[in-house]
C-alpha positions as CSV (number, residue, x, y, z in Angstrom):
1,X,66.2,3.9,4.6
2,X,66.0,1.7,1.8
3,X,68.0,-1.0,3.6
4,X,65.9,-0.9,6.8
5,X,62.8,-1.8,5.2
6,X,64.5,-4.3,2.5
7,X,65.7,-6.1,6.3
8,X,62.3,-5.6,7.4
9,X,60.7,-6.9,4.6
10,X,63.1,-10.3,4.8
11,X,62.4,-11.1,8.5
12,X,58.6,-10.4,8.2
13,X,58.4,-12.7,4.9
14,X,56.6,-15.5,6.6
15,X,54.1,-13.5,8.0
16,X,53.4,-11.5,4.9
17,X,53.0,-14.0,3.1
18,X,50.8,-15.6,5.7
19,X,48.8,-12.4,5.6
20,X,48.6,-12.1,2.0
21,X,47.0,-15.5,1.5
22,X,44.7,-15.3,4.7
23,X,43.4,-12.2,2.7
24,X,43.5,-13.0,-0.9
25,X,41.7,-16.5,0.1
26,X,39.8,-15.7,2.5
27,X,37.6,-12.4,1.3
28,X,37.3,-14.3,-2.3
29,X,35.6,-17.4,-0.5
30,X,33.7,-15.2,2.0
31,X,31.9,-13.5,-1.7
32,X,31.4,-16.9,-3.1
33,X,29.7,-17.9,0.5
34,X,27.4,-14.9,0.4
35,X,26.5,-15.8,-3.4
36,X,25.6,-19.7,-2.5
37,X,23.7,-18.5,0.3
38,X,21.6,-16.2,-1.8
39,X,20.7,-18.9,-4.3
40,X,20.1,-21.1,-1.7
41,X,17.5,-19.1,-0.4
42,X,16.3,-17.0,-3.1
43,X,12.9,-19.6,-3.0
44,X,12.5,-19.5,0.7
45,X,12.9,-16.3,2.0
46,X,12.0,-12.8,0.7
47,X,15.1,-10.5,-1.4
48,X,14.8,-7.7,1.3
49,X,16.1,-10.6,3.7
50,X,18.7,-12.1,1.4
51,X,19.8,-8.9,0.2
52,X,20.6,-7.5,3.8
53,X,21.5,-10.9,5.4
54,X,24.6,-11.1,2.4
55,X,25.5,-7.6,3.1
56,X,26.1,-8.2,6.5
57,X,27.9,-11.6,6.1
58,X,30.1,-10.3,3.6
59,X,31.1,-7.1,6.5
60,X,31.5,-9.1,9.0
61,X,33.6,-11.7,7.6
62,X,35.6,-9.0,6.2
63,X,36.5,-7.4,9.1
64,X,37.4,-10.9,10.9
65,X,39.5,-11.7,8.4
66,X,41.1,-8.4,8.7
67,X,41.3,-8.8,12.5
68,X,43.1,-11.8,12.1
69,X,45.9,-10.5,9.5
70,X,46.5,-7.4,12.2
71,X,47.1,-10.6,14.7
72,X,48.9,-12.4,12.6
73,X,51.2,-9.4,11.7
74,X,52.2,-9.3,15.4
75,X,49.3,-6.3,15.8
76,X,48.3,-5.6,19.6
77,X,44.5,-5.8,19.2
78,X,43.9,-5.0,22.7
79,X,45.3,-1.4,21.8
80,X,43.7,-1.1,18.5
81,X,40.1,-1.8,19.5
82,X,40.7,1.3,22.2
83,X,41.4,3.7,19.6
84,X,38.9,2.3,17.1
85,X,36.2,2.7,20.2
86,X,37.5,6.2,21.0
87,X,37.4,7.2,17.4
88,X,34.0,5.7,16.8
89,X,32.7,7.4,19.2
90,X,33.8,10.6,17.9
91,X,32.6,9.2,14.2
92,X,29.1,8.8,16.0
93,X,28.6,12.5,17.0
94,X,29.6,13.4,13.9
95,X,26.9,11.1,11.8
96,X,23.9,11.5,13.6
97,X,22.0,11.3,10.5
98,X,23.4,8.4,9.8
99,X,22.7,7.0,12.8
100,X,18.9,7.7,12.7
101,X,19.1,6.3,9.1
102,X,20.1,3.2,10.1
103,X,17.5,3.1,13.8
104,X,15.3,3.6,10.8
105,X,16.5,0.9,9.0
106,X,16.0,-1.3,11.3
107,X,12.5,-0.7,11.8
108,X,11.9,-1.0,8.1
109,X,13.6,-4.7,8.5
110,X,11.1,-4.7,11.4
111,X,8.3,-4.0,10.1
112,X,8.5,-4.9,6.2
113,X,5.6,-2.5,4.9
114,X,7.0,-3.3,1.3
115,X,10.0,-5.3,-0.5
116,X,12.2,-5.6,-3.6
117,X,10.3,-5.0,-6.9
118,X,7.1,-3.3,-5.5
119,X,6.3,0.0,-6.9
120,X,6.7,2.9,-4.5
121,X,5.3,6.4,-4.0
122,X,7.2,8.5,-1.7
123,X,5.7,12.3,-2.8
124,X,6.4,13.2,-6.1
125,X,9.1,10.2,-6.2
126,X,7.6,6.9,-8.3
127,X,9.6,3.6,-9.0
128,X,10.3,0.2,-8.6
129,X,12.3,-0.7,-5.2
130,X,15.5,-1.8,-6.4
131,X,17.1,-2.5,-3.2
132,X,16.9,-1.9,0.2
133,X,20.4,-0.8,3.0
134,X,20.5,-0.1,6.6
135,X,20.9,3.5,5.6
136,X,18.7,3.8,2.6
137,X,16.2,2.9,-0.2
138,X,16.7,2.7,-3.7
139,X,14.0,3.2,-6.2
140,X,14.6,2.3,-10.0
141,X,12.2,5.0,-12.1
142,X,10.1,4.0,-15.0
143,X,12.6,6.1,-17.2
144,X,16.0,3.9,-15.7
145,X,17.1,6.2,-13.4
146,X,17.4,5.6,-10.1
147,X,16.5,7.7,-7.0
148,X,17.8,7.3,-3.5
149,X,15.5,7.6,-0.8
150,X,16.6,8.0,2.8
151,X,15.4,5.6,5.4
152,X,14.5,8.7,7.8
153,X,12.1,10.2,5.1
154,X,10.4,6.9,4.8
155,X,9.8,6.7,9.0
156,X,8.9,10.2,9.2
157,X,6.4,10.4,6.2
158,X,3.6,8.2,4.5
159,X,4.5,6.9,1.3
160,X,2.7,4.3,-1.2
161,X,2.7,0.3,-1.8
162,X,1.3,0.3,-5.4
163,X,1.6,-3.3,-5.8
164,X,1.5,-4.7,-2.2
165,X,-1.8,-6.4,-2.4
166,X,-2.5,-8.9,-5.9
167,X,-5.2,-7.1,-7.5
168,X,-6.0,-3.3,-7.5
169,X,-9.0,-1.4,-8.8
170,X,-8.5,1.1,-11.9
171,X,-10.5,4.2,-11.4
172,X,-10.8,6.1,-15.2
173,X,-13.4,9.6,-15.2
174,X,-15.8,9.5,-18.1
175,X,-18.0,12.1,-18.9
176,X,-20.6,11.7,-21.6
177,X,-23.2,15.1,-22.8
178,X,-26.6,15.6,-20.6
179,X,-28.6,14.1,-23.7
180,X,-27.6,10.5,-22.6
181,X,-29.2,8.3,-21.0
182,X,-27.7,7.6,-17.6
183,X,-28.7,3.8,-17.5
184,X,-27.7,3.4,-21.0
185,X,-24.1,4.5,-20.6
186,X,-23.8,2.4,-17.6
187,X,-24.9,-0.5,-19.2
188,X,-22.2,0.0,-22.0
189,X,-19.2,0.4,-19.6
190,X,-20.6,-2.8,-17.5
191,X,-20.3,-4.8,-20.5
192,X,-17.4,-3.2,-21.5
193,X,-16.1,-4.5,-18.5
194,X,-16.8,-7.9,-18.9
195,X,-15.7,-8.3,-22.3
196,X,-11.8,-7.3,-21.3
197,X,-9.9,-10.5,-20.5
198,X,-8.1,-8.6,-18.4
199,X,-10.8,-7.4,-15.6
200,X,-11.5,-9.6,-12.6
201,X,-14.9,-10.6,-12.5
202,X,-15.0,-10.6,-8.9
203,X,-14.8,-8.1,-7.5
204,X,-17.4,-6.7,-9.5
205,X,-16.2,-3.5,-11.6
206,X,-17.1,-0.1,-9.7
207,X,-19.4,2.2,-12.1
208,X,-20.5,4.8,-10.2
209,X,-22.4,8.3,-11.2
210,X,-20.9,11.3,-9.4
211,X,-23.2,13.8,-10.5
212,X,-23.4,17.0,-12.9
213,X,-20.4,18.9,-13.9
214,X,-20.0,21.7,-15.8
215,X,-20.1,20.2,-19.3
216,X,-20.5,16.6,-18.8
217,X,-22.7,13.9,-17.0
218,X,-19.8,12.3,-14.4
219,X,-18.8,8.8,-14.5
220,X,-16.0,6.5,-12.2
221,X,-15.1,3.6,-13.9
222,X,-13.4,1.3,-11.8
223,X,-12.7,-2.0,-12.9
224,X,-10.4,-4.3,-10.6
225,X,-7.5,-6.3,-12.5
226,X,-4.1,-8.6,-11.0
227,X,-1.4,-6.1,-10.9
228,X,0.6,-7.2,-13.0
229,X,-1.9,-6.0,-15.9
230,X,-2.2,-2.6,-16.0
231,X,-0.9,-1.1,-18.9
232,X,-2.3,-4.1,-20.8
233,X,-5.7,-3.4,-19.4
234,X,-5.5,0.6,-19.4
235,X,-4.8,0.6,-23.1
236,X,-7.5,-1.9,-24.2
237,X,-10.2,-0.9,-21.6
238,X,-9.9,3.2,-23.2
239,X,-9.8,1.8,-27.0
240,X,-12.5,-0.2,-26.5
241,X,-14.9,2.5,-24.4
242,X,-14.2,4.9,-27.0
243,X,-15.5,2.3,-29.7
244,X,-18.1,1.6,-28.1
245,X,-19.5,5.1,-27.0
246,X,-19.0,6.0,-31.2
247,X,-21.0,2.6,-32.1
248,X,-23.8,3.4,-29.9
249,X,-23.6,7.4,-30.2
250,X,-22.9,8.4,-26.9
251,X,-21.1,11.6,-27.2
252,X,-18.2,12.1,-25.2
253,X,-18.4,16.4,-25.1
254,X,-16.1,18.9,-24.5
255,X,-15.9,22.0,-22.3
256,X,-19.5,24.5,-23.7
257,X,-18.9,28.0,-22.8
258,X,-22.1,30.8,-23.3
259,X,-21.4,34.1,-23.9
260,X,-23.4,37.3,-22.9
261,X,-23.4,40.7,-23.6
262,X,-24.9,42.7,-20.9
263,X,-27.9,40.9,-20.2
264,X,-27.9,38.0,-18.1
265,X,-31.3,36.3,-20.1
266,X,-30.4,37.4,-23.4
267,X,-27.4,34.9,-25.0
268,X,-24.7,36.7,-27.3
269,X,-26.1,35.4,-30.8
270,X,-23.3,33.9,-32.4
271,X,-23.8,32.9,-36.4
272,X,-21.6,30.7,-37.8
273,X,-20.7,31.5,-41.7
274,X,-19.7,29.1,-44.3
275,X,-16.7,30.2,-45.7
276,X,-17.9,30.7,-49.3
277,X,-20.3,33.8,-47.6
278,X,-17.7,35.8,-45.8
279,X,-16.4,38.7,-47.0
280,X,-13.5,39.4,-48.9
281,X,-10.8,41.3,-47.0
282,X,-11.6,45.4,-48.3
283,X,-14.8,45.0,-48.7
């Protein structure tokens, strides 16, 4: 046994060796290719194109390259690409889902309602797209982990583009006590607003009043800022309504609860003791 392949092996050297270098040349060049051509077009076009447009050069030239080693091995394609149809048809009944992933895909491409490095929300999932395949999407979290989203879910579901459009609008909730003046506090926050370096002055900032809740007059504070400034502006834009609110003593309050003890008019009366009056444990 040993013999017949050693003879085998002798009279087939030429076109191993042929083989061998049409491989070990040509897949090398074929990634260094797909590499140039990203760089070349990283400027022109967007990375959702570059991205997919590599990936496909690199499969195709692949399986070309392998195609021609089979020839060049003496290989009878005509016979190979009739099994490889029968058994992808077979492969495609059993992938369906794979099959819709990719149809889905496709429309994705198609369609291009968002693109590497904008932040998605698909339900509870929330990330940074980190790339984006014929069968899937990838999302890189805030925490560095990554989540894999298939492209079916996206089609078949609404989902999120944080960061599709330049600027966005913040909305924050502030409540202040019913002893404020309405006009007052809204005049604070306005100014507030135009103080931060980081909030657009046009649009104008939203400051709206919603109305009366159950321990608090009801604020929406919605200042408008480029996207790329939000944790910058959410950080300064709290510190600095906060400091402001205690400078001019607006009184930010917290949940009031009344208690009553069988009559609905009469409150509970509740005294509060200094601690130097209370009694002594045993007395």
């Amino acid at each position: 046994m040993m013999n017949t392949i050693i003879t085998w092996v002798k009279s087939h050297q030429a076109i191993l060796i042929q083989c061998t270098l049409l491989l070990g040349i040509g897949l090398p060049l074929l990634r260094l290719l797909a590499f140039i051509i990203r760089k070349g077009l990283k400027k022109k076009v967007s990375e959702q194109f570059i991205m997919l447009f590599s990936k496909a050069l690199v499969y195709l030239g692949s399986t070309l390259l392998i195609l021609m080693a089979l020839h060049q091995a003496g290989f009878k394609l005509g016979a190979l690409l009739g099994a490889a149809g029968i058994a992808g048809v077979a492969v495609g009944f059993a992938s369906q889902t794979s099959l819709s992933n990719l149809i889905s895909g496709l429309f994705l491409i198609w369609e291009k309602p968002f693109a590497v490095g904008d932040v998605l929300q698909v339900g509870t999932d929330h990330g940074i797209v980190h790339s984006i395949d014929l069968l899937s999407v990838q999302l890189r979290t805030y925490t560095n982990q990554l989540i894999r989203i298939p492209n079916e879910v996206l089609i078949k579901s609404s989902f999120t583009n944080v960061t599709r459009f330049p600027i966005r609008r913040m909305d924050i909730p502030i409540g202040v006590a019913y002893k404020e003046d309405l006009q007052k506090v809204m005049d604070i926050l306005k100014d507030v607003a135009d103080r931060n370096p980081y909030c657009l002055d046009e649009p104008a900032p939203l400051i709206v009043f919603k109305g009366f809740g159950e321990s608090s007059l009801d604020f929406q504070f919605g200042p408008w800022f480029a996207k790329t400034d939000y944790i910058a502006l959410r950080n300064s834009l709290l510190i600095e309504v906060k400091r402001r609110f205690d400078e001019e003593g607006i009184e930010i309050p917290f949940p009031h609860r009344t208690l009553y003890a069988g009559e609905a008019t009469k409150p509970f009366p509740v005294h509060v003791v200094p601690a130097s009056e209370s009694p002594k444990a045993g007395e």
